[in-house]
C-alpha positions in Angstrom: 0.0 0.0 0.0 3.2 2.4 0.7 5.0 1.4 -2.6 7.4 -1.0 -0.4 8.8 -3.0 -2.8 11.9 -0.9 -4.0 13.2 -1.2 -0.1 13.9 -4.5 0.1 16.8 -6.1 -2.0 18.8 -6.5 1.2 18.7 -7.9 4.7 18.8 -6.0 7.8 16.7 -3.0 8.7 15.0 -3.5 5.1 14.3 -7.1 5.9 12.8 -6.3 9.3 10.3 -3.6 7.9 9.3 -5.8 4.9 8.2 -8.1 7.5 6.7 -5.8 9.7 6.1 -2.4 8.2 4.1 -0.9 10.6 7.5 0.4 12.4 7.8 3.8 12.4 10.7 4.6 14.4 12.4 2.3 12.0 11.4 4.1 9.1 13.2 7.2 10.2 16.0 5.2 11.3 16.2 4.1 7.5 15.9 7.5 6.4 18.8 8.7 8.5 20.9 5.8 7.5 19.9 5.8 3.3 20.0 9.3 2.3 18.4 8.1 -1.7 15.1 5.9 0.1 15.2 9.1 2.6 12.1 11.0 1.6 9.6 7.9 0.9 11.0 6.3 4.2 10.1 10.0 6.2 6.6 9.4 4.3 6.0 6.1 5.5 7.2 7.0 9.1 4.6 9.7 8.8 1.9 7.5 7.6 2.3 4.7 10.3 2.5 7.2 13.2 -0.2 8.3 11.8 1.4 11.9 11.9 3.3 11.7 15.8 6.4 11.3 14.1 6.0 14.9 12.4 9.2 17.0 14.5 11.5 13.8 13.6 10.4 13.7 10.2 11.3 17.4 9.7 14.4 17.6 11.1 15.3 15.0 8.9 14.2 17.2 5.4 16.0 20.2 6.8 19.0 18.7 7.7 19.3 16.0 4.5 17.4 19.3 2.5 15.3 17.5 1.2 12.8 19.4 0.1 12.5 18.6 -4.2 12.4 15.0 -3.5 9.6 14.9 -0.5 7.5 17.2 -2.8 6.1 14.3 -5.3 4.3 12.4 -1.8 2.6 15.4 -0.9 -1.0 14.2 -2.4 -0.4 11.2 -0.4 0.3 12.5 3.0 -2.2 14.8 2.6 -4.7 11.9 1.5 -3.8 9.8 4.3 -3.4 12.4 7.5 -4.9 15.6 6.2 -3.9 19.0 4.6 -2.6 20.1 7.8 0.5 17.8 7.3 0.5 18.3 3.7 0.6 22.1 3.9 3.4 22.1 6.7 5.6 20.2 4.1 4.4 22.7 1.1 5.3 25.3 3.9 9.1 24.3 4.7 9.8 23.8 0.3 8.4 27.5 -0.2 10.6 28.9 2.5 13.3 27.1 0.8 12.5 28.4 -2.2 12.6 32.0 -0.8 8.8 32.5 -1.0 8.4 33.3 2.4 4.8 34.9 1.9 3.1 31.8 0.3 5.4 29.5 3.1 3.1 31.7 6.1 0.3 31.1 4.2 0.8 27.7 4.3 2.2 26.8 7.9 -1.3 29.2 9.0 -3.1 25.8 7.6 -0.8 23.9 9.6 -0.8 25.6 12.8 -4.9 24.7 12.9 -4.2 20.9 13.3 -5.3 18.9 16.2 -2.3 17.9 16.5 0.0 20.0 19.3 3.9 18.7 17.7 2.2 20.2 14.4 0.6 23.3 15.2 3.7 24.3 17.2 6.0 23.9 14.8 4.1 25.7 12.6 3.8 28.6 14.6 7.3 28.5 14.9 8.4 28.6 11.5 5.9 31.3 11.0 8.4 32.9 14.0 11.2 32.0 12.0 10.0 33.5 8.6 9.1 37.1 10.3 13.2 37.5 11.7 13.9 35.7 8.3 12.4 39.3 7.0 13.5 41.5 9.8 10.2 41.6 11.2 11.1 41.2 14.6 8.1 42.5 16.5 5.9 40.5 14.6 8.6 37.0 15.1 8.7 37.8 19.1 4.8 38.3 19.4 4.3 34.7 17.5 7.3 33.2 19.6 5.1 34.9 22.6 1.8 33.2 21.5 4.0 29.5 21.9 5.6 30.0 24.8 3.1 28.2 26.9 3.2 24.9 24.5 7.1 24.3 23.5 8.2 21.0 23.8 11.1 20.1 25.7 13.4 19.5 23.0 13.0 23.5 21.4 12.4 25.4 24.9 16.6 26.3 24.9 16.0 27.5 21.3 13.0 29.0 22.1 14.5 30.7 25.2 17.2 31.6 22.6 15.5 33.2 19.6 13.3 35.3 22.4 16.6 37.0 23.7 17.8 37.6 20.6 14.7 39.5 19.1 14.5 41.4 22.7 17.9 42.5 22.1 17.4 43.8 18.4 14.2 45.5 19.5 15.9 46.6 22.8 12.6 45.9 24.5 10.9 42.9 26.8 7.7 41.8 27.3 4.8 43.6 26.8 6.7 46.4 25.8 7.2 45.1 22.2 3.8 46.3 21.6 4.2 49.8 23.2 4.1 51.5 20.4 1.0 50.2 18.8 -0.9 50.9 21.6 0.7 54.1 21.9 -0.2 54.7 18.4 -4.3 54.2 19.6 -3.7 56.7 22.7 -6.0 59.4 21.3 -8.7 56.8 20.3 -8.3 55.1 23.5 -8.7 58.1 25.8 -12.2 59.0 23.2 -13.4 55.7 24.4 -13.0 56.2 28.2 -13.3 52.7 28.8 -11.9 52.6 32.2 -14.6 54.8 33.0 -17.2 52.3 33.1 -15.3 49.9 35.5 -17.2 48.7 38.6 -20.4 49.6 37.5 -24.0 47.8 37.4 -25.0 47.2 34.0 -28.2 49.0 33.3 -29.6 51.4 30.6 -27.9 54.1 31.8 -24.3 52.4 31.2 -25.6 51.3 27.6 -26.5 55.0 26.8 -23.1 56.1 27.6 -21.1 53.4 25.6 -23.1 54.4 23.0 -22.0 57.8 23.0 -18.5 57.1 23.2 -18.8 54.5 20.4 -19.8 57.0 18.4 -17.5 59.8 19.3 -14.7 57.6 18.7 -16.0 57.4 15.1 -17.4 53.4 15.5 -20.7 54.9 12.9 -24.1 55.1 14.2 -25.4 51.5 12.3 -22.6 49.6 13.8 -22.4 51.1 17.2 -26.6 50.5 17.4 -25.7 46.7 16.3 -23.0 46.5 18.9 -25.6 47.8 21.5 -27.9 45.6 20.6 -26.0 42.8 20.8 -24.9 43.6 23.8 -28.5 43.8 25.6 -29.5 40.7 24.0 -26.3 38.8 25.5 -26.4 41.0 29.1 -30.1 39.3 29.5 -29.5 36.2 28.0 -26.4 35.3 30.1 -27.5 36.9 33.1 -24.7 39.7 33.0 -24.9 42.3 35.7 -21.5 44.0 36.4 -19.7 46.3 33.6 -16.7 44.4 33.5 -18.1 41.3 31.8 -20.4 43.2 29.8 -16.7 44.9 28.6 -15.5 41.7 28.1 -18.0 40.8 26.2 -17.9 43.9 24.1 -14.0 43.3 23.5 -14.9 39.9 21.9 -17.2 41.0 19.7 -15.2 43.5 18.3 -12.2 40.9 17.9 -14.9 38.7 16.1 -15.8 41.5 13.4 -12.3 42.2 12.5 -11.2 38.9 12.4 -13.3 38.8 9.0 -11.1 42.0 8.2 -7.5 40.5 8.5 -5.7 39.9 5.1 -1.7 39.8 4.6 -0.9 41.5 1.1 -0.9 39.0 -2.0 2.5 38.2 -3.4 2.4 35.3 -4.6 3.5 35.9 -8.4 6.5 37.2 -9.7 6.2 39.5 -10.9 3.6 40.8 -8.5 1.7 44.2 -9.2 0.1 46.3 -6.6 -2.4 49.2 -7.9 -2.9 51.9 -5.0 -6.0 54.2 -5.1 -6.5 57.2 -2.8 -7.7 60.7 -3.1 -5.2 63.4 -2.8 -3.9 64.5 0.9 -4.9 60.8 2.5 -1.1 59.5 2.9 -0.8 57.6 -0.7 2.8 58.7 -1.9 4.0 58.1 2.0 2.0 54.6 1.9 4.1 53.6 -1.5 7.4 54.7 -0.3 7.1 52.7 3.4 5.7 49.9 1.5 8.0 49.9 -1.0 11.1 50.0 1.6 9.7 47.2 3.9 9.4 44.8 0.4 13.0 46.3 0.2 14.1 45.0 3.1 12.5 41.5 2.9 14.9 41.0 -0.3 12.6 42.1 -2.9 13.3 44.2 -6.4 10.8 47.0 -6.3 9.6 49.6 -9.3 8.0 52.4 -8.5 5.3 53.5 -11.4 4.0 57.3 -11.1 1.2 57.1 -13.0 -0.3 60.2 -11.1 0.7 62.5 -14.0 -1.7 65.2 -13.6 -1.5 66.0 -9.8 1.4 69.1 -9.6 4.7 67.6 -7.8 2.9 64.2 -7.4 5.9 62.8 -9.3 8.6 64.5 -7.8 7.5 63.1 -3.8 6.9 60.0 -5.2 11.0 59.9 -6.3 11.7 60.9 -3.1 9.8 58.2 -1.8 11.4 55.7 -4.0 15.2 57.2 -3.6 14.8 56.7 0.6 13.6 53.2 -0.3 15.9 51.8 -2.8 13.6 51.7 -5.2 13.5 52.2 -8.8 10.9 55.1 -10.3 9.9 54.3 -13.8 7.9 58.0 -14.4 7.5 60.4 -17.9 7.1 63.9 -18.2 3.6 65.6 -16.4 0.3 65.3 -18.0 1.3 61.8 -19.8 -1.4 59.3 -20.2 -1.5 57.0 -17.2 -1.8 54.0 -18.6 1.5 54.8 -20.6 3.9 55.0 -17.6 2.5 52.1 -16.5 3.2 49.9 -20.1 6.8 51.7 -19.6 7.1 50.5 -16.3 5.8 46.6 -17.2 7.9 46.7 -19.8 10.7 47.5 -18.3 9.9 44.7 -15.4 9.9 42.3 -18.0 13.6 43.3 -19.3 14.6 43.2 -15.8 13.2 40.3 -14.2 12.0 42.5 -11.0 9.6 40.8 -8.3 7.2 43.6 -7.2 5.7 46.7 -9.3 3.5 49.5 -7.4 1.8 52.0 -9.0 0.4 55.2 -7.8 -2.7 56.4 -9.5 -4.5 59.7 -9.0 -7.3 60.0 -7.1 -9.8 63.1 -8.2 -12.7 61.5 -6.8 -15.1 65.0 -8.1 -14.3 63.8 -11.4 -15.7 60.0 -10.7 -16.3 59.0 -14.4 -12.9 60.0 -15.4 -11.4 58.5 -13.0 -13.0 55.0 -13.7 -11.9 54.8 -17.1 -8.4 55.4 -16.2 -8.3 52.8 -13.4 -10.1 50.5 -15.9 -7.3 51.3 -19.1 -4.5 50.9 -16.3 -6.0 47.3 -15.3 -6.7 46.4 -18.9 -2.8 47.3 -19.3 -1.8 45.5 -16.4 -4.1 42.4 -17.1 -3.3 42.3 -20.7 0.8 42.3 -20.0 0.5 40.0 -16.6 -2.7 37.6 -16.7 -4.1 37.8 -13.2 -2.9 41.1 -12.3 -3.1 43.6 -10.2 -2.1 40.9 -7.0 -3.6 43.6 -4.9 -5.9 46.8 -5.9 -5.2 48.9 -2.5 -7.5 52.1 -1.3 -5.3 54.6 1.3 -7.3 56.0 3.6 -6.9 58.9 6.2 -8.4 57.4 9.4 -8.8 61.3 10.8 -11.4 62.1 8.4 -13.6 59.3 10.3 -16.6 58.5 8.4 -15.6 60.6 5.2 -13.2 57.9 5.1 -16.2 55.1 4.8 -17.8 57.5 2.1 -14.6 57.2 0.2 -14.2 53.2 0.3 -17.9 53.5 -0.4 -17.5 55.0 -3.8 -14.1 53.2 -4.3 -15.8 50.0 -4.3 -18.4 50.9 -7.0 -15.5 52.2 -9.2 -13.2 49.1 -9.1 -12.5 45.9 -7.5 -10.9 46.6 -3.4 -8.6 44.1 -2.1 -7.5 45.8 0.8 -7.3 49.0 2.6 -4.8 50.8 4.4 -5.6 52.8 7.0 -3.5 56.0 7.6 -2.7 58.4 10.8 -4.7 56.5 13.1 -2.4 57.4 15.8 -2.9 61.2 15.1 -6.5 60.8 15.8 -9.4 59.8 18.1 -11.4 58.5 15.3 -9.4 55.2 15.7 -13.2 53.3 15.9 -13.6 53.5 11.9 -11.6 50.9 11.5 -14.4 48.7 13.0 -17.4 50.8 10.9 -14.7 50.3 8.0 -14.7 46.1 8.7 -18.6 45.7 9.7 -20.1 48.3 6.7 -17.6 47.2 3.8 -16.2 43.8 4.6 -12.6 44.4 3.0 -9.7 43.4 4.4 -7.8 46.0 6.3 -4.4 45.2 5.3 -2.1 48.2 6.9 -2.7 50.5 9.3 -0.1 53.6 9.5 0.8 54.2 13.3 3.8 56.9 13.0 6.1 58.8 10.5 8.3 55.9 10.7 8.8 53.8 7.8 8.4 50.5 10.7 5.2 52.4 11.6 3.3 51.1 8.4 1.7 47.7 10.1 -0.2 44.9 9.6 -3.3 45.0 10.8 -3.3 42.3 13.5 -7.2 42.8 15.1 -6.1 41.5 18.3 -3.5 44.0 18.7 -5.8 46.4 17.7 -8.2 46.0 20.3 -6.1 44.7 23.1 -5.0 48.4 22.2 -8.2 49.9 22.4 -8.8 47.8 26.3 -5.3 48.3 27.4 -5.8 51.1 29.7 -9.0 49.6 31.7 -6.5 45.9 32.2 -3.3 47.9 33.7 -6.0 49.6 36.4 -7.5 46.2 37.1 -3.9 45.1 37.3 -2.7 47.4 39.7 -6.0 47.2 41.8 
């Protein structure tokens, strides 16, 4: 049944298993001692362990790199323990590939397995991939999230890695996420959360989170469906003191977003991102810290400035593109659009570059204009590279607060949305779009800007984002 046969034209261990196959210790013992029968011997060790064996069996592909010749019993291990164990395997050849954004996506099927060896070492490599990229934050919080499930054998490594990454970040413990939360300060203290702490639950209290839901910019509809939602579960469960309603509230809102998370498509090469964004909103800025974080994760960028009519909109964006490293394929002001970005795809293609991003402009009192040339630049794009634009991205300035929804709003009806990033939000107290944003438009949020700095251009991680939001209420309770 495990295509056997080829194993056995000797005695010994060979003998032994064609006798009794059901051996798996045995089988990685084979695979350690017969580096050519290696990757169908880790297969069958898999099989007959019925997955246990799964840290043995890849430590054993890493260290004989094995990662071409376990490829071809992929449709088997996955047919016979799952696509958990299938994926983590898919996972570990991508990252040795270099395609560390398709390897994540891959170990994030893993790390959902029943089984604990798997979903660990999944998380782990996911760990491994971010300090891989020099995203060190994002590799300590995910070494963070394992800390309380590490097997004996990696908790010196573990231990390791974590003092590493605290002493590039220069930080420990919860401080990693300072700034984040830092960056929510304004929308925070809008909320007032810790205001309602040690209070009876009663219409009074619902009136009042209402008001402060909608100060900090949540939207009238959603805030009324969070209210309501919240009376319906106060009564049902019997809730009667503010700090479980809060609770309660906290995991709702971490339940809408979660339907808003979305890490930026780059799984082509070339890969071409098309950002949208009327004028003043953080566009040019969004390219350039983009454009140096793809920079930085080993990536050849081109820059297209395809917003030819705005004044000076070409000259920031090669300032942009100079303090990244990236190269600016532009022509002279007023040029048809859709003509830079030909030059620039072009040029790509001579090249052999991974990533193109083009800036568009964004009149949005012209509408009908505006459509046509986002639809000639896609036609362009679609025509040169089948499947593209990876991503079709709308910048947003979170301080304009509901304007911001109106935007996406008409956005949407012009073209196709991917994702949307989310600028200033630490400049205002209208930090609660982001959840009006999620529960109105159902896009992924993909970025949300924080700072000036070129680090400050995040993912957007929902539970950050509202442990953010809840994070002055918990360090009362704490010190209480």
């Amino acid at each position: 049944m495990f295509g056997l046969g080829k194993f056995f034209k000797r005695g010994g261990l060979e003998a032994e298993l064609r006798e009794n196959p059901n051996q798996p210790e045995k089988w990685l013992k084979l695979a350690e001692e017969n580096e050519k029968k290696a990757p169908e011997a880790i297969k069958n060790a898999l099989v007959y362990s019925n997955g246990e064996l799964i840290d043995g069996a890849a430590k054993l592909v890493k260290n004989l790199a094995l990662y071409r010749e376990i490829e071809p019993y992929m449709e088997e291990i996955e047919e016979k323990l799952g696509k958990e164990y299938s994926s983590f395997f898919k996972g570990m050849i991508e990252e040795y590939r270099g395609n560390y954004q398709k390897a994540r996506n891959l170990y994030d099927v893993a790390r959902n397995s029943n089984n604990k060896m798997l979903s660990f070492l999944a998380n782990y490599h996911i760990a491994n991939l971010y300090q891989k990229e020099g995203l060190y934050e994002l590799a300590y919080k995910a070494l963070k999230e394992v800390e309380g499930e590490v097997p004996e054998s990696y908790e010196f490594d573990l231990l390791t890695r974590k003092r590493e990454l605290e002493e590039k970040l220069g930080l420990s413990g919860l401080k990693v996420l300072k700034s984040f939360k830092e960056g929510l300060k304004k929308t925070r203290d809008a909320l007032g959360l810790s205001a309602f702490k040690g209070r009876s639950v009663d219409e009074s209290l619902f009136e009042e989170l209402e008001e402060r839901l909608i100060l900090a910019d949540v939207g009238v509809k959603t805030t009324m469906e969070l209210i309501d939602y919240l009376r319906q579960e106060a009564k049902k469960r019997k809730i009667k003191t503010s700090d479980k309603l809060l609770e309660l509230l906290k995991e709702r809102l971490k339940e809408i977003l979660r339907n808003c998370r979305g890490e930026l498509n780059l799984s082509e090469k070339p890969s071409v991102i098309l950002v949208l964004g009327v004028n003043g909103v953080g566009k040019t800025t969004t390219i350039g810290k983009l454009a140096k974080q793809l920079k930085d994760k080993g990536l050849s960028v081109v820059v297209a400035a395809a917003d030819t009519f705005r004044a000076a909109a070409i000259e920031q964006l090669e300032v942009w593109a100079e303090r990244a490293g990236a190269r600016i394929v532009k022509a002279q002001e007023g040029t048809d659009p859709a003509a830079v970005v030909f030059d620039a795809i072009q040029s790509i293609k001579a090249k052999g570059e991974d990533v193109l991003i083009v800036d568009t402009a964004g009149r949005l009192h012209n509408k009908e204009r505006l459509m046509k040339e986002i639809h000639k630049i896609k036609k362009v794009i679609g025509r040169e590279f089948p499947g593209q634009p990876a991503e079709i991205l709308l910048v947003l300035d979170a301080n304009t607060g509901q304007n911001a929804l109106s935007q996406a709003e008409v956005f949407k009806k012009i073209t196709d949305i991917t994702g949307i990033v989310l600028t200033k939000l630490d400049g205002t107290a209208k930090g609660g779009i982001v959840v009006s944003i999620c529960n109105t438009l159902r896009v992924p949020i993909k970025y949300v800007g924080i700072g000036e700095k070129i680090e400050d251009l995040r993912p957007f991680d929902p539970e950050e984002f509202v442990e953010a939001l809840f994070e002055e209420e918990e360090q009362e309770e704490a010190g209480g």
